[in-house]
DSSP file (Angstrom, degrees, kcal/mol; ACC not computed):
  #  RESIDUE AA STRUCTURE BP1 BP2  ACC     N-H-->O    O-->H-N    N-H-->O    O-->H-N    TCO  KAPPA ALPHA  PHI   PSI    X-CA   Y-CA   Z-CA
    1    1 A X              0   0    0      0, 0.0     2,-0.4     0, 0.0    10,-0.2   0.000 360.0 360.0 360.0 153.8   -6.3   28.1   -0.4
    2    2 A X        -     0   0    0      8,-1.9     8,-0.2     6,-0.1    10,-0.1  -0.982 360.0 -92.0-159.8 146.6   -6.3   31.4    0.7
    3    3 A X        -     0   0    0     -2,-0.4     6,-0.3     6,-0.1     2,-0.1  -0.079  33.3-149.5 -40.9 128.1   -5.3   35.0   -0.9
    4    4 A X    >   -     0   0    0      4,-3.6     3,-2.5     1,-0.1    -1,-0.1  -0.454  41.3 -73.0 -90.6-174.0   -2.1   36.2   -0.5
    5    5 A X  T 3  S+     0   0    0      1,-0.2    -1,-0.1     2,-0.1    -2,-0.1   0.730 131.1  46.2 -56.6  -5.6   -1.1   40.0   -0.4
    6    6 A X  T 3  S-     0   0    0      2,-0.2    -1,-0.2     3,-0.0     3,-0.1   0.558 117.9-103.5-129.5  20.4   -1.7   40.5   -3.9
    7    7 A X  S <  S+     0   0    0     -3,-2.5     2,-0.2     1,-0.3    -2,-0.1   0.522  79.8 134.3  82.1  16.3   -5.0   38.8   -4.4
    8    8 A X        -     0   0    0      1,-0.1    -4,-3.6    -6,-0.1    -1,-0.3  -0.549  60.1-125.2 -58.5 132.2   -3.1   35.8   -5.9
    9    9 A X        +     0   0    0     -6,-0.3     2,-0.3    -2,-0.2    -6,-0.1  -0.414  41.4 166.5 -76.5 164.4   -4.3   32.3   -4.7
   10   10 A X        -     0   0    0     -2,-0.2    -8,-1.9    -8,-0.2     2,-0.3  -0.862  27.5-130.7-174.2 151.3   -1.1   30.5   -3.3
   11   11 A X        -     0   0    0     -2,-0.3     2,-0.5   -10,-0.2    -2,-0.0  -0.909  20.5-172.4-117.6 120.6   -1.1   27.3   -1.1
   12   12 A X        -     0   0    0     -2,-0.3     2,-0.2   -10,-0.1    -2,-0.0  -0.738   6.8-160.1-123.0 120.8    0.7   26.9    1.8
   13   13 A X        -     0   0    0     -2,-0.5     2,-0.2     2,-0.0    -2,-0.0  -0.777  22.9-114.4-102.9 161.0    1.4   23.9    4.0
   14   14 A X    >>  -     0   0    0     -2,-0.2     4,-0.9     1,-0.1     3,-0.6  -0.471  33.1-107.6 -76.0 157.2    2.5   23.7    7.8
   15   15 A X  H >> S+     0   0    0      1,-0.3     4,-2.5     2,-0.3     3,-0.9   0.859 121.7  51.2 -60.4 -48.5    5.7   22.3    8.9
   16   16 A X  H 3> S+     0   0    0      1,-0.5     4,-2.5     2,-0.3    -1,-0.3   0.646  97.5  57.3 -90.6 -19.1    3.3   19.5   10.1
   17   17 A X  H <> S+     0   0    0     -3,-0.6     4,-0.6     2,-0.2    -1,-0.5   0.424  99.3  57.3 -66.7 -13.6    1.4   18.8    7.4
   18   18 A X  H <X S+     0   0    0     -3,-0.9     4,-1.7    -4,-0.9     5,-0.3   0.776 114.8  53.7 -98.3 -43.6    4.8   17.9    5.0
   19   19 A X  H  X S+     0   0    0     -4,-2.5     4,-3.4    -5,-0.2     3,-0.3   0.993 106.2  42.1 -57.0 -55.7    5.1   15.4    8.1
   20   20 A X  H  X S+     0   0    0     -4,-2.5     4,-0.8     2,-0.2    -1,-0.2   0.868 113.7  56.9 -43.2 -40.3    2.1   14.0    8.1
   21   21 A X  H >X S+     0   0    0     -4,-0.6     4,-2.6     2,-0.2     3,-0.6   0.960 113.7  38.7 -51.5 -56.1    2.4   13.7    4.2
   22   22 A X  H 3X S+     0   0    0     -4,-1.7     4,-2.3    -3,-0.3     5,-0.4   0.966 108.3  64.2 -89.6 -44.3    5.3   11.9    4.3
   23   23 A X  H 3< S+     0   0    0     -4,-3.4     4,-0.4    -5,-0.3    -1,-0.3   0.594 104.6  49.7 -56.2  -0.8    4.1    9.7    7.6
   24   24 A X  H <X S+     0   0    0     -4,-0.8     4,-1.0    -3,-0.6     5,-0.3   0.784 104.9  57.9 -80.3 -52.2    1.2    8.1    5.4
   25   25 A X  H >X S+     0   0    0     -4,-2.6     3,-2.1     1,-0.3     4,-1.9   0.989 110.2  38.8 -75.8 -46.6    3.5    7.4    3.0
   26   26 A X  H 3<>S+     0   0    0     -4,-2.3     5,-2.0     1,-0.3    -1,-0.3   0.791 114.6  54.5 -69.3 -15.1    5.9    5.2    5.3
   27   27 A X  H 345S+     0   0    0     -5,-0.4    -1,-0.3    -4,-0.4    -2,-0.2   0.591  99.1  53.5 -97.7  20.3    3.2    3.8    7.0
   28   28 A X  H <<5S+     0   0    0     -3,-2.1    -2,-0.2    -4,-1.0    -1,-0.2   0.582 110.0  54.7 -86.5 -24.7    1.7    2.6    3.8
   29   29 A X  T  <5S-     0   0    0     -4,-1.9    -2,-0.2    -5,-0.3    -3,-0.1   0.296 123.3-114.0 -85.9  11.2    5.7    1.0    3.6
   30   30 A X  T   5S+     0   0    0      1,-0.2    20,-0.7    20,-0.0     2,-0.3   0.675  78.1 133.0  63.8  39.7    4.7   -0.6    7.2
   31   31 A X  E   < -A   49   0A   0     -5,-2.0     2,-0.5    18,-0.1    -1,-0.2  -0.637  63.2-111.1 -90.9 161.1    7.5    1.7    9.1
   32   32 A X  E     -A   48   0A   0     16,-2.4    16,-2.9    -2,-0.3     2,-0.3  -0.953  37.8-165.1 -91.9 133.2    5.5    3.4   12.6
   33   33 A X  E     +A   47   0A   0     -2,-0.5     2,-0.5    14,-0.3    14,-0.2  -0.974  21.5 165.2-128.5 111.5    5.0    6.7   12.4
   34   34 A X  E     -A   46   0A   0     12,-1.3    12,-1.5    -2,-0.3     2,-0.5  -0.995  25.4-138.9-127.9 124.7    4.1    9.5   14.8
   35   35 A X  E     -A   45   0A   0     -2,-0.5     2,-0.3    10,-0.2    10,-0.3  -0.915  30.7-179.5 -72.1 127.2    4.2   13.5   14.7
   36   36 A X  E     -A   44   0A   0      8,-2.0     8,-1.6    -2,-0.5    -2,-0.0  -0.827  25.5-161.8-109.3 174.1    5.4   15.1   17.8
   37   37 A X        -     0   0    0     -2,-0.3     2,-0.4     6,-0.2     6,-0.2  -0.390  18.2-145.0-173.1  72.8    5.9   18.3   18.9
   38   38 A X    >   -     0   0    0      4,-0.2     3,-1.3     1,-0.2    -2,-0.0  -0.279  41.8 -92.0   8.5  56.8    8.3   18.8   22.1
   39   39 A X  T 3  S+     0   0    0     -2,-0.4    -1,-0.2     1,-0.3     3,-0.1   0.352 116.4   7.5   3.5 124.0    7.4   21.5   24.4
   40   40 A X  T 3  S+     0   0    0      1,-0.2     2,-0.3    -3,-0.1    -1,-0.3   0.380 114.4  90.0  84.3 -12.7    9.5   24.2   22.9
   41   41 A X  S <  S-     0   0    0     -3,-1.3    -1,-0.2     1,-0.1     3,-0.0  -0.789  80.6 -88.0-128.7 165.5   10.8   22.5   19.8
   42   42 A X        -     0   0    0     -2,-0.3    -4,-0.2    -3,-0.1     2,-0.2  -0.348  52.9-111.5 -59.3 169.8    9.9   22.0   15.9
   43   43 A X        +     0   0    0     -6,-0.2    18,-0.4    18,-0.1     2,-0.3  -0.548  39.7 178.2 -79.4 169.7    7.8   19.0   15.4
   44   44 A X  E     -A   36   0A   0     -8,-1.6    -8,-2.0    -2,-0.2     2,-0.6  -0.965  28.4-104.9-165.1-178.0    8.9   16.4   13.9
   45   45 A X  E     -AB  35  59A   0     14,-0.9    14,-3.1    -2,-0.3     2,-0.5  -0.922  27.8-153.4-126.3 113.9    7.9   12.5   12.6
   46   46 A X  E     -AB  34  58A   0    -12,-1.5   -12,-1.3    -2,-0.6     2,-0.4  -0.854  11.8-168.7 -82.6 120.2    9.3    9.8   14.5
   47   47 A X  E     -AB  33  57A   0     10,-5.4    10,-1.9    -2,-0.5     2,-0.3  -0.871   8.4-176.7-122.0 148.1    9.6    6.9   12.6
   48   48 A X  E     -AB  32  56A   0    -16,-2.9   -16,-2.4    -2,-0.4     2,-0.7  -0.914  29.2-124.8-142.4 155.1   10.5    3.3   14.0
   49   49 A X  E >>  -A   31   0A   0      6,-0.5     4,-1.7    -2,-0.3     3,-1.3  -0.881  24.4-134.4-100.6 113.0   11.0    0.0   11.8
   50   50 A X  T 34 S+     0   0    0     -2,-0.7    -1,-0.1   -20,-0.7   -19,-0.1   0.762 101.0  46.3 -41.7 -33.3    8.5   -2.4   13.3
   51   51 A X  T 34 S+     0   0    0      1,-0.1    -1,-0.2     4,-0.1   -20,-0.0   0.499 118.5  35.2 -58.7 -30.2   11.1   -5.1   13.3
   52   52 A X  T X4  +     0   0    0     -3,-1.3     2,-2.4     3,-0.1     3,-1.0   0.221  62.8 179.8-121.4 -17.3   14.0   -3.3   14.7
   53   53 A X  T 3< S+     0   0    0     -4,-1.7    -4,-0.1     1,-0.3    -2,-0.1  -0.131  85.1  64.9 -46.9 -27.1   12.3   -1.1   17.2
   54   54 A X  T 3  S+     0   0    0     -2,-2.4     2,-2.1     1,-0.2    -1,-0.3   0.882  91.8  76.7 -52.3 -41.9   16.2    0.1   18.0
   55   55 A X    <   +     0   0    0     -3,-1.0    -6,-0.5    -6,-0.2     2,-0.4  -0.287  69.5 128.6 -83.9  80.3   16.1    1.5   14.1
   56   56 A X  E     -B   48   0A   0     -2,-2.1     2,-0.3    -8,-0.2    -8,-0.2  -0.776  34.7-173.6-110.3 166.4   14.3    4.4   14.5
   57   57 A X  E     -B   47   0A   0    -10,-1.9   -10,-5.4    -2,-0.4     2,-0.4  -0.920  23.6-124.8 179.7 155.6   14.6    8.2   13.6
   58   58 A X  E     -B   46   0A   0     -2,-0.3   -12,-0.3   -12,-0.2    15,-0.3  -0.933  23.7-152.4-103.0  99.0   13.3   11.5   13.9
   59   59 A X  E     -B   45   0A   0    -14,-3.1   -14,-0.9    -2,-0.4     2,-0.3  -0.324   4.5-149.7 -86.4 145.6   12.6   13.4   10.8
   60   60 A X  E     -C   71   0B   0     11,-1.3    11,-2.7   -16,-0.2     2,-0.5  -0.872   2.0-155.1-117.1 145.8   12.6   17.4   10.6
   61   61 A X  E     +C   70   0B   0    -18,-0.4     2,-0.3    -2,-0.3     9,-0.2  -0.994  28.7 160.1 -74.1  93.1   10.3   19.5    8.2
   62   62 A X  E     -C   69   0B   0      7,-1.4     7,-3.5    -2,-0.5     2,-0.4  -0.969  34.0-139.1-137.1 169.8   12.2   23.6    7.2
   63   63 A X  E     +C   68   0B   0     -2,-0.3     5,-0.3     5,-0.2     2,-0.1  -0.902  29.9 178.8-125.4 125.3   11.5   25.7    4.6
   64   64 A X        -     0   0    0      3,-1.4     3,-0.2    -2,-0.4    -1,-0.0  -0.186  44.4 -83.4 -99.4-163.6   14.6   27.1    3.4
   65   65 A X  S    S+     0   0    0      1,-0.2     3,-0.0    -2,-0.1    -1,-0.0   0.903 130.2  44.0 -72.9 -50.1   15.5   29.6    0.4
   66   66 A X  S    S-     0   0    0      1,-0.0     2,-0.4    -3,-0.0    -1,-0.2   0.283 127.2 -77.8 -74.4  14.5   15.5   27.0   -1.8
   67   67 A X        -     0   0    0     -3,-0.2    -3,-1.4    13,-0.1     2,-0.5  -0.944  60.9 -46.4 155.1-172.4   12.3   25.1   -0.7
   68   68 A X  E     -C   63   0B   0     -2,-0.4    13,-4.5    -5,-0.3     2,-0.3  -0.974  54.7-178.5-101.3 145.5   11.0   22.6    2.1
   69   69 A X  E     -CD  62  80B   0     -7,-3.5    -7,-1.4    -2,-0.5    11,-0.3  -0.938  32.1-118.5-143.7 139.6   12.8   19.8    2.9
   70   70 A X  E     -C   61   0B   0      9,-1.8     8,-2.5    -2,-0.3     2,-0.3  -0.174  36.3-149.4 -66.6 152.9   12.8   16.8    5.1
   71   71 A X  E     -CD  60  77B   0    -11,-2.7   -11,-1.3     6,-0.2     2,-0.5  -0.835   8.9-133.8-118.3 146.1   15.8   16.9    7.7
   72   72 A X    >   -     0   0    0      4,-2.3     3,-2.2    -2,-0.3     4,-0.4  -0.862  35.7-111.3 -95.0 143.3   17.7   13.9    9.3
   73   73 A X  T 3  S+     0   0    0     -2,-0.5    -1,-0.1     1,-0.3   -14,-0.1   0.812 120.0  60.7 -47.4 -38.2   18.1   14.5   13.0
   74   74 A X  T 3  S-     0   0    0      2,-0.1    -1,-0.3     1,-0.1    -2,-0.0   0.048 124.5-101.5-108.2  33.9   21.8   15.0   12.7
   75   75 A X  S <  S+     0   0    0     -3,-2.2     2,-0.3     1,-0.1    -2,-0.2   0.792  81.6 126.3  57.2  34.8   21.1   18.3   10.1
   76   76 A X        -     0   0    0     -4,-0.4    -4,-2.3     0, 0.0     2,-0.2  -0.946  69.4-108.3-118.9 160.8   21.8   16.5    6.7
   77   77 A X  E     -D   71   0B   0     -2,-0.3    -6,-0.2    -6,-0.2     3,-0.1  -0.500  24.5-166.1 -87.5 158.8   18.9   16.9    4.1
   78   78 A X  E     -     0   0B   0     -8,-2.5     2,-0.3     1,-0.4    -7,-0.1   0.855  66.9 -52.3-107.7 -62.9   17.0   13.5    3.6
   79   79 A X  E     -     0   0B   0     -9,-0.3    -9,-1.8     7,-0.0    -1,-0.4  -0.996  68.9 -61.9-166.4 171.8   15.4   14.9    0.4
   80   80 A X  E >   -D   69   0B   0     -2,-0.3     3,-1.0   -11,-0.3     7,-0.3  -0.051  53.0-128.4 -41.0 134.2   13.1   18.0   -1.3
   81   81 A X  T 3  S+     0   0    0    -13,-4.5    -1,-0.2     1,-0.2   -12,-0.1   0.354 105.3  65.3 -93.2  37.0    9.9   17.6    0.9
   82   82 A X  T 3  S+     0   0    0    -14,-0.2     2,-0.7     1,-0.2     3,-0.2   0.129  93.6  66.5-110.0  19.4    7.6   17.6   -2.7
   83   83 A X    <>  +     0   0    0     -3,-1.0     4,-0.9     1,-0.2    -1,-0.2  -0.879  65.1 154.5-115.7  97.9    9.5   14.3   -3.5
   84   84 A X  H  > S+     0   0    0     -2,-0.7     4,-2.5     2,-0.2     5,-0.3   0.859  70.3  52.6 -81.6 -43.3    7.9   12.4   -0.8
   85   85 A X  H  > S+     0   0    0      2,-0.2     4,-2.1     1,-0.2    -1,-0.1   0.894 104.1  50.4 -29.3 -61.3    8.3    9.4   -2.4
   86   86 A X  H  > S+     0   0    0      2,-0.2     4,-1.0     1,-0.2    -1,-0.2   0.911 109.8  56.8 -57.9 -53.2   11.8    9.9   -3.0
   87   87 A X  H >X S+     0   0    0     -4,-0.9     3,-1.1    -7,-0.3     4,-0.9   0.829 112.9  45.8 -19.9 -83.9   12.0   10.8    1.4
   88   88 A X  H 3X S+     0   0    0     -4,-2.5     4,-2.3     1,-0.2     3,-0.5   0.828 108.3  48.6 -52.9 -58.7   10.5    7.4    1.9
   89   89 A X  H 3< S+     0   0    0     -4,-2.1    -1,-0.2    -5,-0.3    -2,-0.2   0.840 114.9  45.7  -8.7 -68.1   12.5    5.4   -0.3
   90   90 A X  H XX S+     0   0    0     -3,-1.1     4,-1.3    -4,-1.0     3,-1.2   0.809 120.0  47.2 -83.0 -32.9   16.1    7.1    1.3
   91   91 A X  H 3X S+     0   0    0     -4,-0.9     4,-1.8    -3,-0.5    -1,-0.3   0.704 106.2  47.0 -92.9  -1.5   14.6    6.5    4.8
   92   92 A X  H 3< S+     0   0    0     -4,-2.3    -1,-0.3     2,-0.2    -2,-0.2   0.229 110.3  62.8 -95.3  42.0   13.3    3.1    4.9
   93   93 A X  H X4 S+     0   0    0     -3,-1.2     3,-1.9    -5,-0.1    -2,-0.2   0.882 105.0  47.4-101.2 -88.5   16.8    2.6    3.3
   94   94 A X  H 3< S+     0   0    0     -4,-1.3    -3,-0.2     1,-0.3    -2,-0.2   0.568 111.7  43.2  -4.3 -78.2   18.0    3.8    6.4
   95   95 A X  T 3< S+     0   0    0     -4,-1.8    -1,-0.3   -40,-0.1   -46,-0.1   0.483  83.2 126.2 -56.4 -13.0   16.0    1.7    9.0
   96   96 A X    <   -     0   0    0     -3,-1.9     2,-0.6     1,-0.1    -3,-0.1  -0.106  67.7-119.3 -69.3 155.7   16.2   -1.7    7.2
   97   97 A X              0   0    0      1,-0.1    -1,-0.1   -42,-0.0    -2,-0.1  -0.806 360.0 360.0 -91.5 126.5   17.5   -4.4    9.2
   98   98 A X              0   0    0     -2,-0.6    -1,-0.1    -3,-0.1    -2,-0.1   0.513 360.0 360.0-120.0 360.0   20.5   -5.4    7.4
């Protein structure tokens, strides 16, 4: 924690830290998990289904007006990024071998 301008404690995570958060939780769901960070580009958590290696995706971290939220590569929101849970759920939905 650290002060803000008005001597208020506040806590503030990086972009990469709500990835990381949310990569522990899918690889406690046995998905692979990586952070990267692209020369020149956001980071973001690459996630592969051990099973599938073809089902993979790249997960986005922004902070918006309304919040953070985790991002699907193709710029729809996956969920609020303080429901991580919820995040993991809707993307090892996603990745399943069907």
């Amino acid at each position: 924690m650290t002060p803000d301008d008005t001597g208020t404690a506040a806590l503030v995570k990086s972009r990469i830290e709500y990835l990381e958060e949310l990569g522990a939780e899918l690889a406690r769901r046995g998905m692979r998990v990586r952070v990267t960070q692209p020369r020149g580009q956001a980071p973001s958590l690459h996630v592969t289904n051990p099973d599938a290696s073809a089902l993979a995706e790249n997960i986005l971290a922004e902070e918006g007006a309304d919040g953070w939220w985790y991002w699907w590569s193709w710029a729809e929101r996956v969920a609020p990024a303080a429901d991580v849970a919820g995040a993991a759920d809707l993307v090892v939905r996603v990745l399943a071998v069907h």
